[in-house]
C-alpha positions as a printed Julia matrix, in Angstrom:
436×3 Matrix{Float64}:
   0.0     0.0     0.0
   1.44    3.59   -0.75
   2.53    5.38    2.06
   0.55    9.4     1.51
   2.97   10.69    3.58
   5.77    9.59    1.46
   6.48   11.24   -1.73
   5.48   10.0    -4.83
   7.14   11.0    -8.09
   7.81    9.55  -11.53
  10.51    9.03  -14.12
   9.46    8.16  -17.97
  10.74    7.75  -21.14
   8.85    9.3   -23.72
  10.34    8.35  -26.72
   8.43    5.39  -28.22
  11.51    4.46  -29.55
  13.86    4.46  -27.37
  14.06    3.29  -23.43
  15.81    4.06  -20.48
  17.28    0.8   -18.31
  16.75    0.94  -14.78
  17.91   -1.09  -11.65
  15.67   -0.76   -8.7
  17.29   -3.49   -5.9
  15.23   -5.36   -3.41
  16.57   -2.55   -0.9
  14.86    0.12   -2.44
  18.16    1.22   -4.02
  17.05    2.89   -7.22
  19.69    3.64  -10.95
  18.11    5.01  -14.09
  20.37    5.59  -17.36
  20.39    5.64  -21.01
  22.62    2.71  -21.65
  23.05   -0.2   -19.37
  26.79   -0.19  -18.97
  26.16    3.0   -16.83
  24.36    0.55  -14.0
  26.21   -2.58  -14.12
  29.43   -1.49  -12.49
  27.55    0.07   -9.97
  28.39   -0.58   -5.78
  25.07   -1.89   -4.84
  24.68   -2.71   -0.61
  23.05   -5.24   -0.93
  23.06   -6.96   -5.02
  26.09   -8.51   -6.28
  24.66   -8.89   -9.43
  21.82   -6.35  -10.17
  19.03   -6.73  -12.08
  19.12   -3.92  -14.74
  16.39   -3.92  -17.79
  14.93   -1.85  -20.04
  12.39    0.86  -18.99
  10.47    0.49  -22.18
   9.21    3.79  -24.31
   6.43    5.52  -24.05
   5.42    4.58  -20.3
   6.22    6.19  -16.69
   6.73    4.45  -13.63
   5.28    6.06  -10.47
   7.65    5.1    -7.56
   7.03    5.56   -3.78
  10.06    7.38   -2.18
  10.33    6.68    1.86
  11.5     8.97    4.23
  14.25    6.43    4.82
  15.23    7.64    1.47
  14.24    3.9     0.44
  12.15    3.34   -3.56
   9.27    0.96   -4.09
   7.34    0.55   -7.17
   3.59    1.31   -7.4
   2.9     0.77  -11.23
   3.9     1.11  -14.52
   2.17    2.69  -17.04
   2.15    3.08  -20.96
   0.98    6.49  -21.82
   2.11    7.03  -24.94
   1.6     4.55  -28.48
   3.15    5.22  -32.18
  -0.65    4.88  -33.05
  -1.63    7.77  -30.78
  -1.51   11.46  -32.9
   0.31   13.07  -29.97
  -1.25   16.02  -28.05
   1.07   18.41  -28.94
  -0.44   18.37  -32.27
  -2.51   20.84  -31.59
   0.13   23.55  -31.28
   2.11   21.9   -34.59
   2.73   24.6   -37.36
   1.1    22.76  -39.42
  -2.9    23.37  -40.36
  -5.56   20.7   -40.12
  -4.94   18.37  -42.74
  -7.53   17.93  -45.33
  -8.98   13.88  -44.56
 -10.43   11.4   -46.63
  -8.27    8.78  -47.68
  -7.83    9.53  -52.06
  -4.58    9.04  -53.24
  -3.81   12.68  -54.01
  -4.89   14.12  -50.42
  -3.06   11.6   -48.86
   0.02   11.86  -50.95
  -0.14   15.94  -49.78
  -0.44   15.12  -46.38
   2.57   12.4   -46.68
   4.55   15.36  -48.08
   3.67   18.16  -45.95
   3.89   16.09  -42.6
   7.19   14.97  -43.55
   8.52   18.44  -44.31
   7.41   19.59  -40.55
   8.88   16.68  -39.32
  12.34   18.06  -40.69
  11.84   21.27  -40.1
  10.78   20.66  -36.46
  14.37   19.13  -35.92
  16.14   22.13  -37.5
  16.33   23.68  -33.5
  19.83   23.31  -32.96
  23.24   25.35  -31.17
  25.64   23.14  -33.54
  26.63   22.28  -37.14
  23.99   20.11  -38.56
  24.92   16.98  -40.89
  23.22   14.06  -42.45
  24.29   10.82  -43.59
  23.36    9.64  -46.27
  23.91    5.85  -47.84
  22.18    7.04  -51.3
  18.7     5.14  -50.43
  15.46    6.64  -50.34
  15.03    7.24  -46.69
  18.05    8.93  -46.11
  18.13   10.64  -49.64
  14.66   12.04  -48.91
  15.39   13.16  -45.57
  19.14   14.82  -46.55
  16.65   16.69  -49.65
  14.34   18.17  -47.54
  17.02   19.09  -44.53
  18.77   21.07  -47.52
  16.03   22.81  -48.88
  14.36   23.98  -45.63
  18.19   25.41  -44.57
  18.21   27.49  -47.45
  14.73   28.55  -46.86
  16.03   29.39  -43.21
  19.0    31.09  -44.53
  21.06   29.12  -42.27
  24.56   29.84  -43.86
  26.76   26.8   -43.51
  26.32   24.23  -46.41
  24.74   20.95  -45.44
  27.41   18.28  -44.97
  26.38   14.29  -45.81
  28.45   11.75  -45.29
  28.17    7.87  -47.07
  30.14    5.22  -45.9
  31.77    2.58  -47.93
  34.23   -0.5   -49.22
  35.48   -0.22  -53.08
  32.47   -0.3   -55.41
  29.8     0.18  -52.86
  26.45    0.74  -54.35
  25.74    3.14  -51.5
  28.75    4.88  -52.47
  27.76    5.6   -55.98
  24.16    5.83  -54.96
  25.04    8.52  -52.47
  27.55   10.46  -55.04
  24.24   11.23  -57.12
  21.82   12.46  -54.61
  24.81   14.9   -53.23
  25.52   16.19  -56.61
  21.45   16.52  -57.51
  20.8    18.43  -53.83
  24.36   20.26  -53.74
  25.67   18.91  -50.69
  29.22   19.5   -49.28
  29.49   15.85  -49.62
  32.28   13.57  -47.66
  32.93    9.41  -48.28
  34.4     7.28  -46.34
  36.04    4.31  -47.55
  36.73    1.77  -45.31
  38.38   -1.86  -46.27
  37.81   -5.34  -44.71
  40.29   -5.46  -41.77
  39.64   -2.07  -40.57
  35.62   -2.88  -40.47
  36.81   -6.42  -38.54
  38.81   -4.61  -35.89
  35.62   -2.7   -35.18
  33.5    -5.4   -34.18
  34.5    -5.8   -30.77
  34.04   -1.8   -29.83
  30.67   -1.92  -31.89
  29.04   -4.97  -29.95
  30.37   -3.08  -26.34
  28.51    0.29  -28.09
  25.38   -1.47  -28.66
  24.78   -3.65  -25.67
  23.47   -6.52  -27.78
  24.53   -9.51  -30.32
  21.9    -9.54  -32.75
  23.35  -10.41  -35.8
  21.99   -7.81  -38.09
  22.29   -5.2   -36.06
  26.37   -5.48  -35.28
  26.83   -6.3   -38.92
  25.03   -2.85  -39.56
  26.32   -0.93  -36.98
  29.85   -1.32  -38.18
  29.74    1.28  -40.89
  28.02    3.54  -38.87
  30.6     3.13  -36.07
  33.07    4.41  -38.34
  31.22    7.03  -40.16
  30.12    8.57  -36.93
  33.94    7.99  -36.03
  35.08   10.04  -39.21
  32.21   13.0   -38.42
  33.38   13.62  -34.82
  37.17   13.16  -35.72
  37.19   15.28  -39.2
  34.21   17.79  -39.37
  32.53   20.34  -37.04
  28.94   18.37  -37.39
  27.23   17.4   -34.49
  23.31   17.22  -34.44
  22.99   14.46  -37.42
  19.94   13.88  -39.39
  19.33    9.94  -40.39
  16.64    7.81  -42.36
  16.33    5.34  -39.56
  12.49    3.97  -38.72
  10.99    4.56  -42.38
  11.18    0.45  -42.77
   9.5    -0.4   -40.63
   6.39    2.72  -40.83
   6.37    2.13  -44.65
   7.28   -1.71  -44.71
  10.49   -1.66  -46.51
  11.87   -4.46  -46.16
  12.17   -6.98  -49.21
  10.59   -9.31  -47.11
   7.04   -7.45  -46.98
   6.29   -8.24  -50.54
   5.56  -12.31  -49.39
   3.1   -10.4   -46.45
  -0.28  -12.91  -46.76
  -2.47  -10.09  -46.63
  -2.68   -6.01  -46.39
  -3.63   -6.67  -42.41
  -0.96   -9.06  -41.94
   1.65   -6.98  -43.49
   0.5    -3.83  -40.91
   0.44   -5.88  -37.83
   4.44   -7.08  -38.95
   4.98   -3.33  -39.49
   3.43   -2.2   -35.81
   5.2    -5.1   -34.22
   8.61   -4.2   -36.21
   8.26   -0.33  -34.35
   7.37   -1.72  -31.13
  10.82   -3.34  -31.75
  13.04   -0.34  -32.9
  14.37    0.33  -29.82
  16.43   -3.31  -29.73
  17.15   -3.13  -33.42
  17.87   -0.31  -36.03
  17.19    2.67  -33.6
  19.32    0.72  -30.98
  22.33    0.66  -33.72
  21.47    4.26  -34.98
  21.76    6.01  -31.71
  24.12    3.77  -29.85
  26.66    4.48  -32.82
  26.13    7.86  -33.11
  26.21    8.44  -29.49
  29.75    6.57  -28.74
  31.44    9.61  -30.71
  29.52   12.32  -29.06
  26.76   13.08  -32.0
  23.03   13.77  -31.45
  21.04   12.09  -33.95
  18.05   13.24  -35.5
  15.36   10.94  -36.78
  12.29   12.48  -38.68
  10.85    9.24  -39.73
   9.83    8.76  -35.84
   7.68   11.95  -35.99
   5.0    11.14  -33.93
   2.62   13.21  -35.66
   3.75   11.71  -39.22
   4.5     7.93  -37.67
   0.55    8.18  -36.61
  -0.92    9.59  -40.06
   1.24    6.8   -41.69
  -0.38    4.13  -39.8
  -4.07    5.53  -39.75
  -3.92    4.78  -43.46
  -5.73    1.99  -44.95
  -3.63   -1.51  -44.79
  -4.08   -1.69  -48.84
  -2.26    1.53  -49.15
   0.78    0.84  -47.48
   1.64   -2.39  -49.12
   4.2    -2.59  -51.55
   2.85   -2.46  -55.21
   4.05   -3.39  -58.26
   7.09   -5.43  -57.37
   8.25   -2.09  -55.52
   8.75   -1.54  -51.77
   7.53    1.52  -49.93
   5.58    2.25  -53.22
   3.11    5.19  -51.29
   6.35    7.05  -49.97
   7.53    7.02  -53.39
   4.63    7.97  -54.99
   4.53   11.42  -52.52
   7.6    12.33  -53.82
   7.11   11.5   -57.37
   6.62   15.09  -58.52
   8.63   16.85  -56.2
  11.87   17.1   -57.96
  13.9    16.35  -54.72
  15.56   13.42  -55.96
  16.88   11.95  -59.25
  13.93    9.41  -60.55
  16.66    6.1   -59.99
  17.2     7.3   -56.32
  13.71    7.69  -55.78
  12.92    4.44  -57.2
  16.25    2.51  -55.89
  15.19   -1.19  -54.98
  15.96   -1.84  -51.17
  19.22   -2.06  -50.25
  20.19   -3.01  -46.5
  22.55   -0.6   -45.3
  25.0    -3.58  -43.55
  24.65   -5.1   -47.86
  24.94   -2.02  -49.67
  28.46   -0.53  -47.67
  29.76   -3.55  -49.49
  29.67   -4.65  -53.14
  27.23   -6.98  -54.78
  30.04   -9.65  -55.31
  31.35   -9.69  -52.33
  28.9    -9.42  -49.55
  29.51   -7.43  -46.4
  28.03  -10.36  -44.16
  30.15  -12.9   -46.56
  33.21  -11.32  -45.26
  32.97  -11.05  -41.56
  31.76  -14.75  -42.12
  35.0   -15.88  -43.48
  37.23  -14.14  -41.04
  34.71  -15.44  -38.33
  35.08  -18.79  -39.53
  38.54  -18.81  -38.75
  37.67  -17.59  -35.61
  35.66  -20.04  -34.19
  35.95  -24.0   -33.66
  32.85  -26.21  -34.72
  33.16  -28.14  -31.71
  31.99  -24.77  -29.83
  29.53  -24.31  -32.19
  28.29  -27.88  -31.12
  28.18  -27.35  -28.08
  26.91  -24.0   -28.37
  23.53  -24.37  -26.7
  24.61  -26.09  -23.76
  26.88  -23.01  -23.0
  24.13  -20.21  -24.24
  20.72  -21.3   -23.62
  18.69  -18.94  -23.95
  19.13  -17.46  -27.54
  21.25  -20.28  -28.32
  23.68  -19.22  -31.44
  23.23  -21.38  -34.54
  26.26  -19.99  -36.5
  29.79  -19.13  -36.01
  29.32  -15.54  -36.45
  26.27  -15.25  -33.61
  28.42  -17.42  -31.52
  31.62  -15.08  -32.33
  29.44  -11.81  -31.6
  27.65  -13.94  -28.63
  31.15  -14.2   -26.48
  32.29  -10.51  -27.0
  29.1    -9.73  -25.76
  29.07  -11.91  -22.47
  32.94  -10.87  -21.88
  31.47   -7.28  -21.49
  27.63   -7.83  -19.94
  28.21  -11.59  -18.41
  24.53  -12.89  -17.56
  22.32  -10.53  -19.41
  21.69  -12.13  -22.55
  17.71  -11.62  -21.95
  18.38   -8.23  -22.91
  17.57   -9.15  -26.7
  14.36  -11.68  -26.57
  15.15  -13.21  -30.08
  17.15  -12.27  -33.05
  15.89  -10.2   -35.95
  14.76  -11.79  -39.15
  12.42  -11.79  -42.18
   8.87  -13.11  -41.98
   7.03  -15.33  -44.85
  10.3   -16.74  -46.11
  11.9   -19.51  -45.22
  15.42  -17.07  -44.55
  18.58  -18.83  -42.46
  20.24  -15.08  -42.89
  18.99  -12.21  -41.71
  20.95  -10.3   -45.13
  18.44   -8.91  -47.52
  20.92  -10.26  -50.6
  20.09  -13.87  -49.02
  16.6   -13.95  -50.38
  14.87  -14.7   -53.66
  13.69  -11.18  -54.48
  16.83   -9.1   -53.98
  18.22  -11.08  -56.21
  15.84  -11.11  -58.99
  15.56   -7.03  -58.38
  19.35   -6.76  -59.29
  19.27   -8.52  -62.38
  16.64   -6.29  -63.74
């Protein structure tokens, strides 16, 4: 029962996106932070080994504080869902939007909520960047960053930055959406070893050992490595969370249904905060940079998702067709950017011959014995590894955070296929898009 003469206050995380971890010990001995590593080295009185999980996003926690100075937890409470329009709405620069769901009004209101989104991110004291892998997302959002800081007169040119080995797609890719925006545009090239010797600083960064997400978070380990070490920018704009709202991932085109295919895409952003956000900001973050994420607009995440399931499916053999339609007439991009097949970003820093994952699998397999690998699931489990390279990423992970493997429930991978990779370039329809 709560104590009314004690004092009762809250802590919550508001981003749906992202979560706080907290440890809150049987002694009432409470620890909030942004990354775990802040909590487990801490000198608990009583816990040797302290409990610390995520507080998820969008919920608060009301917590009964003693006058012994003592915490207790009352209840836990989701206020906030990527569904919801948020209530600051109402004091948006932006007008009602028209409704009705025809193709042209909703393509404006795509368009114009997107813009704000931007431009509502444009508040900041340092140098703003963007990078930008030559894809739509982050080709759309680098466009529109460009054109409202002209319209803003802000007098520094935009800086992008694409990230690289020899013959990257991304790296071409990118090259033509700098040159079509005018974009004080920077590469960097990185080559097999370098992007190897990375690993183990990456999987300490990002607190888990999903295989995806380390094989992604490399190259943006070592962009956001070259940005803090080389340039002045700081606050960094990215395409991050427009997969999942606008179900780009090759995978989506084998969805049953329209409704099936929008439940994957709500549970997918329920999930961004142990996957592609959880790369994007831990990455970011290790070198000191602030990222920047207009996809995750709450006011254009909930639009996005009010729309009817039959819109939002891909169409045509094409991924993400509605966001590409919106931007059709717009001019922002070059028509091939706009229309650019999915690429994953941990496929397209490499080339198509020689596979990104491929590599860090032949180095791994040096790495690790198969007898390990046998014996793999007596030593791990929970999440047991069924490769060489999630066993490889699994032990650099418990070296650092022994005992909290529970901190990813399951690995990410594609639905409706029967995929043994989580790679994009593994799977039937990547590989017929290329050929075309």
């Amino acid at each position: 029962m709560l104590d009314l003469n004690a004092v009762v206050f809250c802590f919550w995380s508001y981003f749906e996106f992202r979560p706080l971890f907290k440890v809150l010990t049987d002694d009432g001995f409470l620890g909030v932070c942004s990354e775990a590593k802040g909590l487990i080295n801490l000198k608990l009185s009583t816990s040797l080994f302290p409990k610390v999980e995520p507080f998820l996003p969008g919920h608060y926690e009301v917590l009964d504080l003693k006058p012994s100075g003592k915490v207790a937890s009352v209840e836990i409470v989701k206020f906030h869902s990527y569904k919801d329009e948020p209530l600051h709405a109402a004091c948006d620069t932006v007008e009602n939007l028209p409704s009705g769901f025809d193709l042209e009004t909703v393509k404006s209101n795509i368009r114009v909520l997107f813009e704000n989104a931007v431009r509502k991110r444009l508040m900041a004291h340092r140098r703003i960047g963007c990078l930008l892998s030559g894809g739509l997302d982050s080709s759309l959002v680098a466009a529109v960053l460009l054109k409202l800081m002209k319209e803003m007169n802000i007098k520094y040119p935009l800086q992008t930055f694409a990230i690289g080995m020899e013959n990257s797609p991304d790296l071409l890719a990118a090259r033509k959406v700098a040159a079509h925006i005018g974009s004080e545009h920077h590469e960097v090239i990185f080559n097999s070893e370098e992007g190897i010797q990375a690993v183990e600083e990456v999987i300490f960064s990002l607190e888990t050992y999903d295989i995806t997400t380390v094989r992604a978070s490399i190259g943006m380990y070592l962009v956001s490595k070259y940005i803090r070490k080389k340039t002045d920018s700081v606050v960094i704009f990215s395409g991050e969370g427009s997969d999942e709202l606008t179900q780009g991932y090759i995978y989506f085109h084998k969805a049953p249904s329209p409704e099936e295919a929008a439940e994957e895409s709500e549970r997918l952003l329920k999930e961004l905060y142990l996957f592609d956000v959880l790369r994007a900001d831990r990455t970011t973050a290790a070198h000191g940079l602030e990222l920047r994420v207009p996809f995750l607009d709450h006011r254009f995440t909930s639009y996005y998702l009010s729309l009817p399931a039959e819109l939002r499916i891909p169409k045509n053999g094409i991924e993400k067709y509605l966001l590409r339609q919106s931007f059709e007439d717009s001019n922002l991009l070059p028509k091939e950017i706009l229309w650019r097949p999915k690429e994953a970003f941990s496929d397209g820093i490499a080339s198509v011959k020689k596979s990104w994952f491929s590599i860090l699998q032949d180095y791994i397999d040096q790495q690790v014995d198969d007898l390990l690998l046998e014996k793999a699931a007596e030593k791990y489990p929970f999440n047991p590894p069924r490769t060489k390279e999630s066993y490889y990423y699994r032990q650099i992970f418990e070296k650092h955070y022994p005992g909290r493997s529970n901190w990813l429930p399951h690995y990410w991978m594609p639905r409706w296929v029967k995929a043994t990779d989580p790679s994009a370039r593994t799977l039937k329809h990547y590989k017929s898009a290329t050929q075309e």
